[in-house]
N, C-alpha and C positions, 0 to 999 in steps of 0.2 A: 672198681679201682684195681688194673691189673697190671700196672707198670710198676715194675720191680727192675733188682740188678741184670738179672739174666736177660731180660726184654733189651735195656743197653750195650749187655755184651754184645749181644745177635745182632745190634744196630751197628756196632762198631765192624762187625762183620763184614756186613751189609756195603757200608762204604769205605772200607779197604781200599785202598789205590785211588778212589774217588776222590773225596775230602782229603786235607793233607791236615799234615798231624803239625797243627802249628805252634810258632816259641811260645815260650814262657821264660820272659828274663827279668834276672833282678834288675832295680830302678834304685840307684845309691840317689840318685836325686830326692823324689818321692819318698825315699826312707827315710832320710834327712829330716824333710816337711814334715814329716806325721809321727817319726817315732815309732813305727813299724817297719818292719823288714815287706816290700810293698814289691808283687813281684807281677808282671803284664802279660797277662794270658793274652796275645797278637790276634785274634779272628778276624780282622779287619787284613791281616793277610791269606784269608782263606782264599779259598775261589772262589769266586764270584765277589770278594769283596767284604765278607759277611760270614757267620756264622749259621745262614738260613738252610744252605745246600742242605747239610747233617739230618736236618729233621725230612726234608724235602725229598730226597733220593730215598732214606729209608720207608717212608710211607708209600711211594711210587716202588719200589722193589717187591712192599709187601703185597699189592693189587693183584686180583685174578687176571686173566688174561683179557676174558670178558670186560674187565672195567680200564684195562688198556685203552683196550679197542675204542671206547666211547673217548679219548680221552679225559683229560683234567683240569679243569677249571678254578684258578685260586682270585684272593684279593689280599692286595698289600702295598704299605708304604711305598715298598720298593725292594726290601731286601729280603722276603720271600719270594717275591714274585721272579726275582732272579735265580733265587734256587729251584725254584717249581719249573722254571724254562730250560734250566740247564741239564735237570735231572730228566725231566719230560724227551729232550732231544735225543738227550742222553741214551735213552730206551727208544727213541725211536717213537712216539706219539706225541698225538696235535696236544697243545696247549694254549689257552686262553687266561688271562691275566687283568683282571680289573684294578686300575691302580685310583690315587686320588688326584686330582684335575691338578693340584698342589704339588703334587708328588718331583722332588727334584728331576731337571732334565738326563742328569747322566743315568738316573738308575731307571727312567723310563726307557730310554736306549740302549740302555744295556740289557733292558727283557728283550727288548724285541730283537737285539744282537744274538741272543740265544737261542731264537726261533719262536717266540710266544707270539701271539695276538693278543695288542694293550688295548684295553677300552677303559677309558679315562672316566671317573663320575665320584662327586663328591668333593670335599674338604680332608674329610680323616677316615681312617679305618671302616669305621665301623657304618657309615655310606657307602663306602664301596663294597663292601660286603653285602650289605642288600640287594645293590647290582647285581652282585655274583651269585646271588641268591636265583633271583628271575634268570637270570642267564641260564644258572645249570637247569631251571627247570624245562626250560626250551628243548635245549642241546641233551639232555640226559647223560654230561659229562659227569667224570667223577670228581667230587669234592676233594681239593688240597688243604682243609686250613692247616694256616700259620700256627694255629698253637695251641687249640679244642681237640688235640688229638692224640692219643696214647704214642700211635707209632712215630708221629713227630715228635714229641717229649723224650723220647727213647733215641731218636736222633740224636736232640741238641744236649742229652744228656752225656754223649761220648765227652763233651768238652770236661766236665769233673773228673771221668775215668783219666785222660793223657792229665788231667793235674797233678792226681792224686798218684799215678804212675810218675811223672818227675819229681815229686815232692812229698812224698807220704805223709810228713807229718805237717801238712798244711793245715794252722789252725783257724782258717774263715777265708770262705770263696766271698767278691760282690759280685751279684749280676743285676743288668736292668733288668725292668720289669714294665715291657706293655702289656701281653695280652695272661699273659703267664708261662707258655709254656716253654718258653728259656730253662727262667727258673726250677718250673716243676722238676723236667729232669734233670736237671743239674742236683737239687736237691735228693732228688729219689735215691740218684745214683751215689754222692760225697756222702749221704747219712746212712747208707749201706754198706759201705765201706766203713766208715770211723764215725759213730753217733757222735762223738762229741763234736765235730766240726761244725762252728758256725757260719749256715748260710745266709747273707742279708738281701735283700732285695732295696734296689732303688728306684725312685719313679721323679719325674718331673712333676714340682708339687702344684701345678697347675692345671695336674691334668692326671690325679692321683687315684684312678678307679682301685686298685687292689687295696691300698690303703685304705680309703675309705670302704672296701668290701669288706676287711678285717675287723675294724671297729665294727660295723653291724653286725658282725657274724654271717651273713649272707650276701650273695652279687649283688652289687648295686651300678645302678650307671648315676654317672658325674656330668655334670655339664664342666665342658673345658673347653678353650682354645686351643688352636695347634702351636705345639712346644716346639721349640729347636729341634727337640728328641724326636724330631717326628716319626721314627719307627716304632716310638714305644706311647707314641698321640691315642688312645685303645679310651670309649668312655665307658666299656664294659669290659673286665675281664671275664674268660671262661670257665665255664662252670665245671667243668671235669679239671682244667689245671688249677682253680679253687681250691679245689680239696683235698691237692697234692701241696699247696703251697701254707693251708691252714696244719696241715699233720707235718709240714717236712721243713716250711722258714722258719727260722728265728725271730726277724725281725724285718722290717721295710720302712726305709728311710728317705727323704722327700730330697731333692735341690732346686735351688731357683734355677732362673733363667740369665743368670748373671755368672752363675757356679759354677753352669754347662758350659757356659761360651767360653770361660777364664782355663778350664779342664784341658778344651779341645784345643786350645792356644798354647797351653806347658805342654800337654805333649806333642805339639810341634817345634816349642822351642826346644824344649830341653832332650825330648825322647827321639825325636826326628820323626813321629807317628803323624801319619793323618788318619783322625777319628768323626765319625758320625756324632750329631748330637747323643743319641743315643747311646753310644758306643761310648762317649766320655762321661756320661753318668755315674759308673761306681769310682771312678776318680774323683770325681767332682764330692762325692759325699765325700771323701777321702782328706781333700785338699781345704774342705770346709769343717772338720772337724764331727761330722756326722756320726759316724760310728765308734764306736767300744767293744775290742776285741781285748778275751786276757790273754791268749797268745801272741805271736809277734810274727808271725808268718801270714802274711795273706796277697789271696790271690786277685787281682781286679781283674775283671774282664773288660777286654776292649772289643767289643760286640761285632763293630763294620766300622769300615771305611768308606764308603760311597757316597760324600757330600761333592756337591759341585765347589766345581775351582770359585765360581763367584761368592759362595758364601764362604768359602777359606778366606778369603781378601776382606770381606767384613768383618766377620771374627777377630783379623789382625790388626785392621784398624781400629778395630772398635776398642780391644783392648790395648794398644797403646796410647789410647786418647783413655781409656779409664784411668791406668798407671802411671799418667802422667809421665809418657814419653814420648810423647809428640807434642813436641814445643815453636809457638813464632814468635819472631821478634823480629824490631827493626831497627839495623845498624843505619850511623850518620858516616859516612867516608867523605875522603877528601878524592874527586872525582879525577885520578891520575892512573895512568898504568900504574899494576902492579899490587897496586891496594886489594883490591878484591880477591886478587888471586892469595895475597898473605893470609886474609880472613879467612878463606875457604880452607889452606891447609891447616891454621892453627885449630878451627873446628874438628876437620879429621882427626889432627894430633890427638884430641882430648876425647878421641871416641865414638863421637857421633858421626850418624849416617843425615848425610844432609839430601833431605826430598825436594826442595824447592827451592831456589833463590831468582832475586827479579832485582833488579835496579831501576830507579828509578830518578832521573835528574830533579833537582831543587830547582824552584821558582821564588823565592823568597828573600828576605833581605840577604844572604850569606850570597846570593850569587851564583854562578856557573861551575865554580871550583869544587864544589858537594854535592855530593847522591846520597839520597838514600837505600838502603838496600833490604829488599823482607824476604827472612829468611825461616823456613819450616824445615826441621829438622827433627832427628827419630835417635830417642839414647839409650839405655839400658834401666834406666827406675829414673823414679819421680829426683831422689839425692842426685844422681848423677845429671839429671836437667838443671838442676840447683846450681851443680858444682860447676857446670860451663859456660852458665852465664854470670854467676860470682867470676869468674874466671876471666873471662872476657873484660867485665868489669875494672878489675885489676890492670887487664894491660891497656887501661886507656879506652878502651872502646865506648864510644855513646849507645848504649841499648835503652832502646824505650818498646812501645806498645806489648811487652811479654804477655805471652797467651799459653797458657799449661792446658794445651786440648783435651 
C-alpha cells in the first residue's frame, strides 16, 4: 500500500491542462432538503463527461515507453473506457476497450469517438473484464484498470485535493462506490489532509459488493442485477482499493433504485445538472436521509454525466407519474366554438403544462351539442394536481374518469 498524498499531488501534476478543475457550488436548494450546507462537486462536467480521465491519463503518463508501444487495453461501463480513449489518443497509442453489450449507446460512441476499439461482451463489469482479460493476453497490451490500481486511485484522488483547496474546512465528502477506486483516493488524499473529515461511500443496495466486503471483513462478490448506477454495477470490488477503503472510509451507505432515479430528476429540475445513475447516488443518500454528518459542510460528488437522452425521458416520466403530477381526466363540453379553447387557457392560467388533449363527439342521449374532451396534463406536486382539478370543479366543469399517473 503505497498511495499516499504526494503520489496525488504528482497526479495532479500529471494532468494539469488536461483534466479541468471543475465547480463546486453551493445547492440552497438541497440545503434546505437536508439540513446541511450540501455543496456539488460537477465531474459530470469533466471531459469526457466523467470523472474517469483523472485516474486514466495519469496511469498512461506513468507507462514506460515500451508499454506504450504495446498499447492498452481496458473494460468499463462506459466512463473509463472514455477516459482510457482519450488519454490513450492523447499520447498517441492504439487503444482497445471492452465494454458491456448493455452499456448505454452514447458512451459507447463516444469511446470510439476518441479513437478506441469497442468490443462489446457481457451484462456488467465484471464480464467484460474477463474479456479484457483473454484479449490482453493475446495482444500483450498493457492493462488500464478502472480502479485495482494505485496510479488510478492517485488520479481520481485529485477530485478531494480542488475540494479541500476551495473549501478547507469541508466536514464530509460522498462519493459512489463501484469498484473502489474513486473512493480510495479520494479518501487517501481528504484523510491526509484533515483526519477528521468524514468520507462516506455510496453503492446501489442491489448490487452492494463493498458493503457487503466490509461486513466480512474480506472481498466478496454479490450476485446482483444491473442498477441504474450502472458504472458503479461491480459484483466484486478490488482488492488493493479494499484496503484503502477499510483504513481510510468511514462509512458506506446503500440507495434503492427509486432514490437514484428521484436524485437524477431534482438535479435536473432544480440544479439544471444531467447526472448518471451513478453519478446521482451520493445525492440520493442525501435526499433520502441516509447519512449523519456532525458538521454542516459537505461535499456530494456528481461523478458523470453520460446517460442517454432516452433514459433522461424515462426518468422524467417515470417520476412525475410517481409524484403524482401527471394527471387525466375527462371533461364534458358543450361542442361550440370557443369552448375548448377557454378550458385550455384556464388550465395554463392555473399552472399546468398540458401533454395531450383529444375530443371526442358524444353519441348518446345528450346529442350532437357535447364532446367529450381527455385531457393529460403535467403540474408541479401531487397538491397542485389536486388544486386544478378542485378548481375546475368550481367553475362548473364536468370532470370525471381522474387518473393520478
Amino acid at each position: 500500500m503505497s498511495l499516499d498524498l504526494n503520489k496525488v499531488k504528482k497526479a495532479q501534476e500529471n494532468i494539469k491542462g488536461v483534466a479541468r478543475r471543475t465547480p463546486l457550488f453551493y445547492s440552497s436548494t438541497f440545503s434546505k432538503q437536508s439540513g446541511y450546507e450540501i455543496y456539488l462537486k460537477c465531474e459530470n462536467k469533466q471531459k469526457t463527461g466523467a470523472f474517469k480521465i483523472r485516474g486514466a491519463y495519469n496511469k498512461i503518463a506513468n507507462l514506460t515507453q515500451e508499454e506504450k508501444e504495446r498499447g492498452v487495453i481496458a473494460s468499463s461501463a462506459g466512463n473509463h473506457a472514455q477516459g482510457v480513449a482519450y488519454a490513450a489518443t492523447a499520447f498517441g497509442i492504439k487503444s482497445t476497450i471492452v465494454m458491456p453489450a448493455t452499456a448505454p449507446m452514447s458512451k459507447v460512441n463516444a469511446t470510439k469517438g476518441y479513437g478506441a476499439e469497442v468490443v462489446q461482451f457481457g451484462e456488467v463489469y465484471d464480464e467484460c473484464y474477463t474479456k479484457a482479460v483473454e484479449i490482453q493476453k493475446e495482444t500483450g497490451a498493457t492493462f488500464v484498470h478502472p480502479f485495482n490500481d494505485e496510479d488510478v486511485m492517485a488520479g481520481q484522488g485529485t477530485i478531494a485535493l480542488e475540494i479541500l483547496e476551495d473549501i478547507p474546512d469541508m466536514d464530509a465528502i460522498l462519493v459512489p462506490i463501484g469498484g473502489g477506486g474513486l473512493i480510495a483516493g479520494i479518501a487517501v488524499a481528504a484523510k491526509s489532509i484533515n483526519p477528521n473529515i468524514k468520507v462516506i461511500g455510496v453503492q446501489a443496495e442491489i448490487i452492494a459488493s463493498t458493503k457487503a466486503s466490509l461486513k466480512a471483513g474480506k472481498v466478496v462478490t454479490v450476485d446482483g442485477v444491473k442498477s441504474l448506477a450502472d458504472g458503479i454495477s461491480v459484483k466484486t470490488p478490488g482488492d488493493i482499493s479494499f484496503k484503502y477503503i477499510q483504513q481510510y472510509v468511514d462509512e458506506v451507505v446503500t440507495v434503492s433504485e427509486d432514490e437514484i432515479s428521484y436524485a437524477e430528476f431534482k438535479l435536473m429540475e432544480t440544479s439544471k445538472l444531467i447526472a448518471e445513475g451513478a453519478g446521482a447516488t451520493p445525492l440520493a443518500a442525501v435526499l433520502a436521509d441516509k447519512i449523519k454528518v456532525d458538521g454542516k459542510k459537505v461535499a456530494v460528488l456528481i461523478s458523470g454525466g453520460n446517460i442517454d437522452i432516452a433514459m433522461v425521458s424515462k426518468i422524467i416520466n417515470r417520476e412525475l407519474i410517481m409524484q403524482k403530477r401527471r394527471i387525466g381526466f375527462n371533461v364534458e363540453l358543450q361542442d361550440k366554438v370557443g369552448e375548448l379553447g377557454k378550458l385550455i387557457t384556464k388550465i395554463s392560467v392555473l399552472g399546468a403544462n398540458i401533454v395531450k388533449v383529444r375530443q371526442e363527439q358524444n353519441w348518446d342521449e345528450k346529442g350532437l351539442e357535447f364532446a367529450n374532451v381527455n385531457f393529460e396534463i403535467e403540474s408541479q406536486s401531487k397538491e397542485h394536481s389536486r388544486e386544478i382539478i378542485k378548481t375546475l370543479k368550481e367553475s362548473g366543469y364536468s370532470i370525471e374518469g381522474i387518473k393520478l399517473f
